[in-house]
C-alpha positions, -999 to +999 in steps of 0.1 A: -490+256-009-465+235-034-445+209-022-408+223-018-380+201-029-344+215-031-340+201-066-302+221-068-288+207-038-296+172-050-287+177-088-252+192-073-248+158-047-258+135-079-235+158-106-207+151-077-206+111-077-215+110-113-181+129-124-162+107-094-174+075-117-168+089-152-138+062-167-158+033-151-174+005-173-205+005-188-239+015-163-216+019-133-204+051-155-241+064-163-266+056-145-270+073-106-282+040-087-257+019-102-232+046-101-235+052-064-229+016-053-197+011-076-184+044-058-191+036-022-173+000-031-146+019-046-143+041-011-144+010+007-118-008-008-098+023-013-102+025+028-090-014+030-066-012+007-045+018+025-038-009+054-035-039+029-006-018+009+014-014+044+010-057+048+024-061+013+056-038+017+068-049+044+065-086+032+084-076+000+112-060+023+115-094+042+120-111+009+147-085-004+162-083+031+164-125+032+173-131-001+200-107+003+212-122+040+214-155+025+239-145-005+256-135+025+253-168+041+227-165+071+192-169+073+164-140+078+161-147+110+194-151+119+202-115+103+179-099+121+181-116+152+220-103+150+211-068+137+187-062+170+215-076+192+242-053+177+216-023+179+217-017+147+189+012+139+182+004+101+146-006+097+135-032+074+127-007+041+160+006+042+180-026+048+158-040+020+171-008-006+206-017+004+201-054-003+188-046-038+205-011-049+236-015-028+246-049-019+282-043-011+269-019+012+246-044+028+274-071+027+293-050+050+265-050+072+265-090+074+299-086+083+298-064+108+272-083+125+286-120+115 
């Protein structure tokens, strides 16, 4: 009896990767072993990077928010210390669009709270 291999299913899993990795650079385009590794990193640092995005914004919100607070005359920590105590529900992303889009709008926040 012949040995049965399911040659479709495998060409199909193989076709799949291959045409995930088709604009990378040179082998890791072309050839299946090399192909396969590049992608699983890719996945992996796709996975990583999903949490490492949420680190970065907020730390760019905590610049815009400071450097705005201290045209304003207080420190981060002071303005937020005060926002918290005035119960001020504005979280850090939005405070930080004010500071940069808006900042008469977030001036009249640091008076309020002054």
């Amino acid at each position: 009896m012949p040995r049965s291999v399911n040659t479709v299913a495998a060409r199909n899993k193989r076709r799949k990767i291959m045409l995930q990795t088709r604009g990378y650079f040179g082998a890791r385009a072309n050839v299946w072993t090399v192909a396969k590794n590049a992608y699983e990193k890719g996945l992996a640092y796709a996975y990583r990077d999903r949490k490492t995005k949420k680190r970065n914004f907020r730390s760019l919100w905590i610049q815009r928010i400071n450097a705005g607070a201290r045209i304003n005359g207080m420190s981060y920590s002071e303005f937020m210390g005060k926002i918290h105590a005035n119960n001020i529900e504005l979280n850090r992303k939005v405070l930080a669009d004010l500071a940069m889009n808006n900042p008469s709008a977030f001036a009249a926040i640091c008076n309020k709270i002054k």
